[in-house]
Every structure is written in structure tokens, then in C-alpha cells.
LUMRODREN-406482 format. One line per field, with one value per atom (N, C-alpha, C, CB): residue number from 0; atom name; x, y, z. Coordinates in nm, 2 decimals, padded with zeros to 4 digits, always signed. Atoms other than C-alpha are relative to their C-alpha. Glycine has a CB too. Example, Ala and Ser with C-alpha at 12.3 -4.5 7.8 and 13.67 -1.06 7.14 Angstrom:
# residues 2
i	(0; 0; 0; 0; 1; 1; 1; 1) .
at	(N; CA; C; CB; N; CA; C; CB) .
xx	(+00.09; +01.23; +00.09; -00.10; -00.09; +01.37; -00.08; +00.04) .
yy	(-00.12; -00.45; +00.12; +00.00; -00.11; -00.11; +00.11; +00.05) .
zz	(+00.00; +00.78; +00.00; +00.12; +00.00; +00.71; +00.08; -00.14) .
# end
This chain:
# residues 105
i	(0; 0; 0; 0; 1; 1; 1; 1; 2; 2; 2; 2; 3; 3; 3; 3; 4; 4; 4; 4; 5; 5; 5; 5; 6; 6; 6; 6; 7; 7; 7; 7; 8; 8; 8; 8; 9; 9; 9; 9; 10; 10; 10; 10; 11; 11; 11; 11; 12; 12; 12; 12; 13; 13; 13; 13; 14; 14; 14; 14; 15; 15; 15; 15; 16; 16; 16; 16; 17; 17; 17; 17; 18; 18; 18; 18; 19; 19; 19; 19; 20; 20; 20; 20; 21; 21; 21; 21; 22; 22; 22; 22; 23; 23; 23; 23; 24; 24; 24; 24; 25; 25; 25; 25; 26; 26; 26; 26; 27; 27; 27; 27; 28; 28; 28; 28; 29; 29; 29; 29; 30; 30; 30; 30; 31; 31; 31; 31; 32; 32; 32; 32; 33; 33; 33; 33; 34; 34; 34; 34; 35; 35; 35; 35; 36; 36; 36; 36; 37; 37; 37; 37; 38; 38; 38; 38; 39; 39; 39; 39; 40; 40; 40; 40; 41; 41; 41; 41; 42; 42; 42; 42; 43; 43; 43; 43; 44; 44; 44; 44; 45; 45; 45; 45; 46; 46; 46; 46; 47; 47; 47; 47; 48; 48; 48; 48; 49; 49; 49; 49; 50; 50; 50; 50; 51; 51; 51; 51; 52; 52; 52; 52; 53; 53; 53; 53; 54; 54; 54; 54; 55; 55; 55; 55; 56; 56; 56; 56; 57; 57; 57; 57; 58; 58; 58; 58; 59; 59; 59; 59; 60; 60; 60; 60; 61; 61; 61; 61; 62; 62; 62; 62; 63; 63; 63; 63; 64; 64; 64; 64; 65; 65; 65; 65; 66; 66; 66; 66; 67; 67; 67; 67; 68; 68; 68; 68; 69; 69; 69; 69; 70; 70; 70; 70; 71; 71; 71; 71; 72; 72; 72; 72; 73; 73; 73; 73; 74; 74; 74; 74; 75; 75; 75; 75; 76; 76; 76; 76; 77; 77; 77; 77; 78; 78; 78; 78; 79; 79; 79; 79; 80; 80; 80; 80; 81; 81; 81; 81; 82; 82; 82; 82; 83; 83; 83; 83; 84; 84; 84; 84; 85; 85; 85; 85; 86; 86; 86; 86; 87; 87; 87; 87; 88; 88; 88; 88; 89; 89; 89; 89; 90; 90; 90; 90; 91; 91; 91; 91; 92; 92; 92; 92; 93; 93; 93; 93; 94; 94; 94; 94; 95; 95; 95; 95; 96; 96; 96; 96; 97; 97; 97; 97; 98; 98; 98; 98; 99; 99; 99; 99; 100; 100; 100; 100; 101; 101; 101; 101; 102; 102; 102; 102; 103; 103; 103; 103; 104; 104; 104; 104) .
at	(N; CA; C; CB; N; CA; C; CB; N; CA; C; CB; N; CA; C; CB; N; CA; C; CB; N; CA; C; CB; N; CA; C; CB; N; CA; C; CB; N; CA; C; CB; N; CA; C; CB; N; CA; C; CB; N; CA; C; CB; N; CA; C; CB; N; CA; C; CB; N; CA; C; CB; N; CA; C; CB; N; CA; C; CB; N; CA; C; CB; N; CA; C; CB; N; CA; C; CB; N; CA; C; CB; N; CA; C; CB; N; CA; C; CB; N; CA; C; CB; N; CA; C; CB; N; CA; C; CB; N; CA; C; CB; N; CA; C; CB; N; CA; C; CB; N; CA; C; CB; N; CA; C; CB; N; CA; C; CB; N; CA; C; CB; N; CA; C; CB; N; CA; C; CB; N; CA; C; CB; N; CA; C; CB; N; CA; C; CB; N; CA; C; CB; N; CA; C; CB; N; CA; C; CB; N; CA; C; CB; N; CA; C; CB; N; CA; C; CB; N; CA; C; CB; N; CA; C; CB; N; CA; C; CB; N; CA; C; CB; N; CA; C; CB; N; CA; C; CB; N; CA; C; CB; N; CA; C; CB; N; CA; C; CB; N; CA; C; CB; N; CA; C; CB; N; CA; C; CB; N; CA; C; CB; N; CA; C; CB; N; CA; C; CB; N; CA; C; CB; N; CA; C; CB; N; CA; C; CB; N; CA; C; CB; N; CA; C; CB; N; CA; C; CB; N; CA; C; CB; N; CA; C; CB; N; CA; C; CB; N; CA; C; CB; N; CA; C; CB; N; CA; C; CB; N; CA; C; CB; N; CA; C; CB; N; CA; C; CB; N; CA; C; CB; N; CA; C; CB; N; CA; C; CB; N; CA; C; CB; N; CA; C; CB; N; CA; C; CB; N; CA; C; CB; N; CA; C; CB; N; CA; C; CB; N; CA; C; CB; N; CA; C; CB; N; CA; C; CB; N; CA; C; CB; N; CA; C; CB; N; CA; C; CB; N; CA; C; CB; N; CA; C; CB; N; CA; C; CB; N; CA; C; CB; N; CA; C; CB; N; CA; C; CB; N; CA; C; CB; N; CA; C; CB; N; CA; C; CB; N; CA; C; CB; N; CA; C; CB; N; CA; C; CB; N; CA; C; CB; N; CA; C; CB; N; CA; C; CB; N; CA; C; CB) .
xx	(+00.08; +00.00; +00.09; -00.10; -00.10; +00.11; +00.00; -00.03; +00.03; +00.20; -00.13; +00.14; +00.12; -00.13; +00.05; -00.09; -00.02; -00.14; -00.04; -00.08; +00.07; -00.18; -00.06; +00.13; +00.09; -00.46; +00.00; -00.19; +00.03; -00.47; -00.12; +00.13; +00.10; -00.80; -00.01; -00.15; +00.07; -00.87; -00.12; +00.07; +00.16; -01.17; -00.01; -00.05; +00.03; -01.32; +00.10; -00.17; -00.07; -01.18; +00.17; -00.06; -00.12; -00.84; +00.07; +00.09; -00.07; -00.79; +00.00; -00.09; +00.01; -00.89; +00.06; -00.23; -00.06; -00.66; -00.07; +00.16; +00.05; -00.81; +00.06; -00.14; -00.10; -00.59; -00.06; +00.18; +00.10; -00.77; +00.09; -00.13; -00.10; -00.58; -00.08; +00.06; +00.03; -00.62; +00.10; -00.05; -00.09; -00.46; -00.01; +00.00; +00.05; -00.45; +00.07; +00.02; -00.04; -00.47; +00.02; -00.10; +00.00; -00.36; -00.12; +00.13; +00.11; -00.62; +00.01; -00.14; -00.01; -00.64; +00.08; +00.06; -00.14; -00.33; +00.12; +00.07; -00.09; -00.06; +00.07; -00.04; -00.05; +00.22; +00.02; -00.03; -00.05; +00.31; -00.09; +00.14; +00.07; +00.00; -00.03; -00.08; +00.04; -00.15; -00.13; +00.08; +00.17; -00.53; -00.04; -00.11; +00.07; -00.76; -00.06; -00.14; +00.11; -00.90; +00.11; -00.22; -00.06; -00.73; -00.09; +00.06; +00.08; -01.06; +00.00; -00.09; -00.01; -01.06; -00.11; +00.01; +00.11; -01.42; -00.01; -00.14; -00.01; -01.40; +00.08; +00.08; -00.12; -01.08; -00.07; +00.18; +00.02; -01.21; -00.16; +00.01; +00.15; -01.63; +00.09; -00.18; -00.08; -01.38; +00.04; +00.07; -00.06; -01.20; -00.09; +00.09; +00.09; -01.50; -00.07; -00.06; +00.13; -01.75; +00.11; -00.25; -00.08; -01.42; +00.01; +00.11; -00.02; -01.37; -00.07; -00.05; +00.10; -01.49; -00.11; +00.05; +00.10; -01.81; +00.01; -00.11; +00.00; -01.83; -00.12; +00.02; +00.15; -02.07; -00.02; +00.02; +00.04; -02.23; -00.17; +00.08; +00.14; -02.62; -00.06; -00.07; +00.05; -02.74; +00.09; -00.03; -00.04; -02.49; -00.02; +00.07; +00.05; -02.59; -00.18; +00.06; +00.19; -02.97; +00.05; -00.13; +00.00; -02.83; +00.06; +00.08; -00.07; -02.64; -00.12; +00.12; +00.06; -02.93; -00.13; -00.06; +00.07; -03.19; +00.09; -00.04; -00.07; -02.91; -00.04; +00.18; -00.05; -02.90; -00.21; +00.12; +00.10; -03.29; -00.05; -00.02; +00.04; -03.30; +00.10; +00.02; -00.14; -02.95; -00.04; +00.17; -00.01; -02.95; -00.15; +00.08; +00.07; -03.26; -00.11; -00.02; +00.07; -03.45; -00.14; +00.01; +00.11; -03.73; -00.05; +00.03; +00.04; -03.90; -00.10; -00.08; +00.13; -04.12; -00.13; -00.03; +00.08; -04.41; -00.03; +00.00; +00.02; -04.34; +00.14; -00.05; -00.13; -04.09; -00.11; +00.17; +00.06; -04.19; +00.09; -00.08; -00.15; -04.03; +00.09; -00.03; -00.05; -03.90; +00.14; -00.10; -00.10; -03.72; +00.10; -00.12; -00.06; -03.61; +00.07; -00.05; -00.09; -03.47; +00.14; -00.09; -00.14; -03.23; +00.08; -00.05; -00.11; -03.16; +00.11; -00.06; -00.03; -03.06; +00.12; -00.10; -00.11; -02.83; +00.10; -00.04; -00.14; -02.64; +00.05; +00.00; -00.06; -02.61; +00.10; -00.10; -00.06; -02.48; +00.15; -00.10; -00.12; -02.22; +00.08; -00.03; -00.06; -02.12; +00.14; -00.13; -00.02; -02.07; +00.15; -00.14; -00.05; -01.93; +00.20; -00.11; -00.11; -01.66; +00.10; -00.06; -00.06; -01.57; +00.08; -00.08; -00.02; -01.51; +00.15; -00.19; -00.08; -01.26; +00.12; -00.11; -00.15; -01.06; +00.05; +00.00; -00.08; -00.98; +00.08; -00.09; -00.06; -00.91; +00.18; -00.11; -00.11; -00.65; +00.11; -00.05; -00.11; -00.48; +00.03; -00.06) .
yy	(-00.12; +00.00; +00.12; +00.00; -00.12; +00.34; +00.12; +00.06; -00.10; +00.58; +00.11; +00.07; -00.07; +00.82; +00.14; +00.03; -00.13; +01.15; +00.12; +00.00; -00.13; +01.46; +00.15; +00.05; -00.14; +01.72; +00.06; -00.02; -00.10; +02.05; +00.10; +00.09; -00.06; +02.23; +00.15; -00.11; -00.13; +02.60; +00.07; +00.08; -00.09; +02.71; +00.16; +00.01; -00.16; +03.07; +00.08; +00.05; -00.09; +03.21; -00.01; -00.02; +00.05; +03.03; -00.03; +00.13; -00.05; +03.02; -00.16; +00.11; +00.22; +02.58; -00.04; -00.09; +00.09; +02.36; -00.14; +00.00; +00.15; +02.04; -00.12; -00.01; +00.06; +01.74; -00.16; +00.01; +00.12; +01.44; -00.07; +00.01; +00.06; +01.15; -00.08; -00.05; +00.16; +00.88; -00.08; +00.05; +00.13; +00.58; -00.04; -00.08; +00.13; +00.39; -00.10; +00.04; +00.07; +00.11; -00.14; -00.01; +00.10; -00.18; -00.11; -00.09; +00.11; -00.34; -00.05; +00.03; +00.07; -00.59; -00.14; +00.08; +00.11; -00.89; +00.08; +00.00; -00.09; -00.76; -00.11; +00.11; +00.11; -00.93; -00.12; -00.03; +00.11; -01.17; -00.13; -00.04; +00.06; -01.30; -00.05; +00.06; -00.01; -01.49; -00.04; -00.04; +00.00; -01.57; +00.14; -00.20; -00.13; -01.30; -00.10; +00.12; +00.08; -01.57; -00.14; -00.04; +00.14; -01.91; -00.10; +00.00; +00.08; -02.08; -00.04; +00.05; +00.04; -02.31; +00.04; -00.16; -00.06; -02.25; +00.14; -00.04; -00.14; -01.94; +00.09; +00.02; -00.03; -01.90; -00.07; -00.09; +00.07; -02.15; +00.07; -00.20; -00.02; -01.99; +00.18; +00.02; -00.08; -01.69; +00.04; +00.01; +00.01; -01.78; -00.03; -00.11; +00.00; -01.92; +00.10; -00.07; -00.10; -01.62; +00.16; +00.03; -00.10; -01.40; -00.04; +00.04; +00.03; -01.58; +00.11; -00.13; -00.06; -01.38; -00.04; +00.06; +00.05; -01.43; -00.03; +00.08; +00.01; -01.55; +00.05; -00.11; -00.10; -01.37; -00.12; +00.18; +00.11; -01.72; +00.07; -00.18; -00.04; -01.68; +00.02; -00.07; -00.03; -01.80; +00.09; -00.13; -00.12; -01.58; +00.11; +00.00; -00.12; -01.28; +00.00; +00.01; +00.00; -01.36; +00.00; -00.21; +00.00; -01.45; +00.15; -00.11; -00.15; -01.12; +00.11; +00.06; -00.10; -00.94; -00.01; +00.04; +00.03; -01.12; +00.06; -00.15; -00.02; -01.03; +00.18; -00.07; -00.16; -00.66; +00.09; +00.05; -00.01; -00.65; +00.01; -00.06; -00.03; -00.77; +00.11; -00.17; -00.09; -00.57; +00.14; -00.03; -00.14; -00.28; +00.10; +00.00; -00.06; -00.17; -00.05; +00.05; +00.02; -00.33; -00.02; +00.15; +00.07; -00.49; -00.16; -00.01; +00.17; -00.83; -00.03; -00.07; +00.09; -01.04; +00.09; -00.20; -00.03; -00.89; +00.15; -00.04; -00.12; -00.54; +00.04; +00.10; -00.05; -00.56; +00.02; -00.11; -00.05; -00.35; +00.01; +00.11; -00.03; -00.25; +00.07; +00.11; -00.09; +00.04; -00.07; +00.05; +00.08; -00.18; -00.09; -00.14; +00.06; -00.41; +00.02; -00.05; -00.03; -00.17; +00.05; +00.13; -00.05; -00.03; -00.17; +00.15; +00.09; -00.39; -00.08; -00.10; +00.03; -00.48; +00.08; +00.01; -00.13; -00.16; -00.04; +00.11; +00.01; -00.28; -00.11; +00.02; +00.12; -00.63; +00.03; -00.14; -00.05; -00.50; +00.10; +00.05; -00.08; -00.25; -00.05; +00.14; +00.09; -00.45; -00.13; -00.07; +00.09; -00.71; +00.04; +00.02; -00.03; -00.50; +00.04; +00.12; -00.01; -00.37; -00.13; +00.03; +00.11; -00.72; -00.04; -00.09; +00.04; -00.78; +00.14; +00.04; -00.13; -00.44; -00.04; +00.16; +00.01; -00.53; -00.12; -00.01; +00.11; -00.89; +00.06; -00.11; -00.09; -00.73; +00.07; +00.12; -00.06; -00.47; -00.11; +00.12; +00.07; -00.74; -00.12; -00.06) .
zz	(+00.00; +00.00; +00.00; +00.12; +00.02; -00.09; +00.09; -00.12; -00.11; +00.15; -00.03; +00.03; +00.04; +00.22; -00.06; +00.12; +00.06; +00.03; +00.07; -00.12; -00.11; +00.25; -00.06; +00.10; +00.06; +00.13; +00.13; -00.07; -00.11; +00.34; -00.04; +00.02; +00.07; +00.27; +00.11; -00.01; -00.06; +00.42; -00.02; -00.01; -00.02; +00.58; -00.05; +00.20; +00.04; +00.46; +00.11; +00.03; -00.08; +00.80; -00.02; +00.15; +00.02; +00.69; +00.20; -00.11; -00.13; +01.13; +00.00; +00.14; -00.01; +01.10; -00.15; +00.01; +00.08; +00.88; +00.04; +00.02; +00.00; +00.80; -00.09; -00.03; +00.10; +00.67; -00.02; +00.06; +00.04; +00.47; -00.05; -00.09; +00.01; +00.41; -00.10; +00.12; +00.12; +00.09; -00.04; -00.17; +00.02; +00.03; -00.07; +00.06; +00.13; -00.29; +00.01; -00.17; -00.05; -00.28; -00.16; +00.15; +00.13; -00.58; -00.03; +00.01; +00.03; -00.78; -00.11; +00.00; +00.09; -01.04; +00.05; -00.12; +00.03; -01.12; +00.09; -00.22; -00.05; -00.88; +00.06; +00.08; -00.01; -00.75; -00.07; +00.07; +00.08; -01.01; +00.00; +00.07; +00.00; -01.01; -00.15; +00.06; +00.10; -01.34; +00.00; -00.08; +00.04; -01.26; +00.12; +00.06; -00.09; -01.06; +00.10; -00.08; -00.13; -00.82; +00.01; -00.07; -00.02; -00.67; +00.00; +00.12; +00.06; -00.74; -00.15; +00.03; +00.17; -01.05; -00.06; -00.03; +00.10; -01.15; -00.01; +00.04; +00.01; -01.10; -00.16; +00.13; +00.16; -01.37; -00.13; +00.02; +00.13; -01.61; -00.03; +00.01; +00.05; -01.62; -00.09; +00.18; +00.07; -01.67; -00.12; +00.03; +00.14; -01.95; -00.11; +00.01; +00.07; -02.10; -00.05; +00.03; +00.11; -02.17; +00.01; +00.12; +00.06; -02.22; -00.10; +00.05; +00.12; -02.54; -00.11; -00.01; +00.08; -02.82; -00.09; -00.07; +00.05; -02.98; -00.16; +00.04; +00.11; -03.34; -00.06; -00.03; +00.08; -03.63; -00.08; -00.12; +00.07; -03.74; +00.06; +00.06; +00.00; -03.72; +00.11; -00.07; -00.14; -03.38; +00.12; +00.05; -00.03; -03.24; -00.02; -00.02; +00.04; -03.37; +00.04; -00.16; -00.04; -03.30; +00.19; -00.07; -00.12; -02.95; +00.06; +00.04; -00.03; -02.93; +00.00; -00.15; -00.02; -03.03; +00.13; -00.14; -00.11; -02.77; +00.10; +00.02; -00.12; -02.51; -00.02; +00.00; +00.00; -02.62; +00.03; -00.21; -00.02; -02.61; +00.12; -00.05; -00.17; -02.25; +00.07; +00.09; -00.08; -02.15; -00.02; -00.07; +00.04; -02.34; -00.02; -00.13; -00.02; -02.37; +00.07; -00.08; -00.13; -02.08; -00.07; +00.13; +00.05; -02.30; +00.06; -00.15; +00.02; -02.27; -00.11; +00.15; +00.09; -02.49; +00.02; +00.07; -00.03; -02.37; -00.04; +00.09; +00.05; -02.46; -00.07; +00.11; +00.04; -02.72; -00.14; +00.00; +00.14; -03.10; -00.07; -00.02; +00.13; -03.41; +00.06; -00.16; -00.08; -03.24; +00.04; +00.11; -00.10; -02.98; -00.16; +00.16; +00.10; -03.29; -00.09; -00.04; +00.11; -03.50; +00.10; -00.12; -00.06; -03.22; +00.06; +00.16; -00.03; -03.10; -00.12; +00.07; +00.10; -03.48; +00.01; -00.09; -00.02; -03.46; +00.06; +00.08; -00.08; -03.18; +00.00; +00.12; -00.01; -03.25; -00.13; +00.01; +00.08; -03.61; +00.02; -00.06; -00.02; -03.48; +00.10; +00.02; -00.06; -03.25; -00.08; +00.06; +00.12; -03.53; -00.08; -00.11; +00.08; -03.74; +00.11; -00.09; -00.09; -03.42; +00.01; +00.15; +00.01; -03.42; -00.12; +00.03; +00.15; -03.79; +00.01; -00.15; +00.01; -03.77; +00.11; +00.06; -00.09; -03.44; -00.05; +00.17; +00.07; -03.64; -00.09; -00.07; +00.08; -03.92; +00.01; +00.01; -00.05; -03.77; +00.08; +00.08; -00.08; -03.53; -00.11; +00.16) .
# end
């Protein structure tokens, strides 16, 4: 941990000093770590739905059902064109984000 950082703030009358202290503190992989957890399932459900998704068909239908319930907070019951043309949108630019960062790498 890193030593604290010392803020001095002055009141209007400037006659009281007041001194607030913050500490940062390391987050993520640190220490020569190479998983984020010492649990196995944990690392391997990890590794699994970090993989990247492929643009085969039910993927992309699954992408857009996800973005339907995620992104714009729809269900079955009250989903319209409206809702369908913006979840089409994002499963497409999404899509297309994917097709671009292959591409370049």
C-alpha cells in the first residue's frame, strides 16, 4: 500500500486547517499474479464467456436477444419495431466492431 497522500484544505476564515488522508490502494493482477482468483471454477467460467463471440447466425440472434433484454431493458411482452430496429443496430455495430478489431490485429 502506498504511503497516504496529504490534502490541506482551508476554511473561509483560513484560522482551521483540516488534513484528509487517501490511500491507494492496488487493484487488479498484482504481485506476479497470473489468474484474478485461486478458485478453479471461477478462472475457467472466466476464461469461457471472455472468449470472443463469433458472427455465425445464432450468435448474432443471441447477441441481439441479449441486447434486447440488457440494453434496452425490454422483454417479450413489450418488445416492437422500435425496440427491434435499435436492437438490430447494436447487435450489427457490435458485429461490425468485431469484424474491424480482427481485421487490424
Amino acid at each position: 500500500m502506498s504511503p497516504p497522500i496529504e490534502v490541506e484544505l482551508m476554511e473561509e476564515d483560513e484560522s482551521e486547517q483540516r488534513t484528509f488522508f487517501h490511500a491507494r490502494n492496488k487493484t487488479g493482477i498484482v504481485g506476479g499474479q497470473t489468474l484474478w482468483s485461486n478458485d478453479v471454477h471461477v478462472n475457467s467460467l472466466w476464461m469461457k464467456l471472455s472468449e470472443p463471440e463469433s458472427n455465425n447466425i445464432p450468435s448474432l440472434q443471441n447477441s441481439f436477444v441479449k441486447h434486447v433484454i440488457t440494453t434496452l431493458a425490454r422483454t417479450y411482452f413489450n418488445f416492437d419495431n422500435f425496440a427491434a430496429y435499435q436492437a438490430a443496430a447494436h447487435t450489427y455495430q457490435l458485429a461490425r466492431l468485431k469484424f474491424v478489431a480482427c481485421a487490424i490485429a
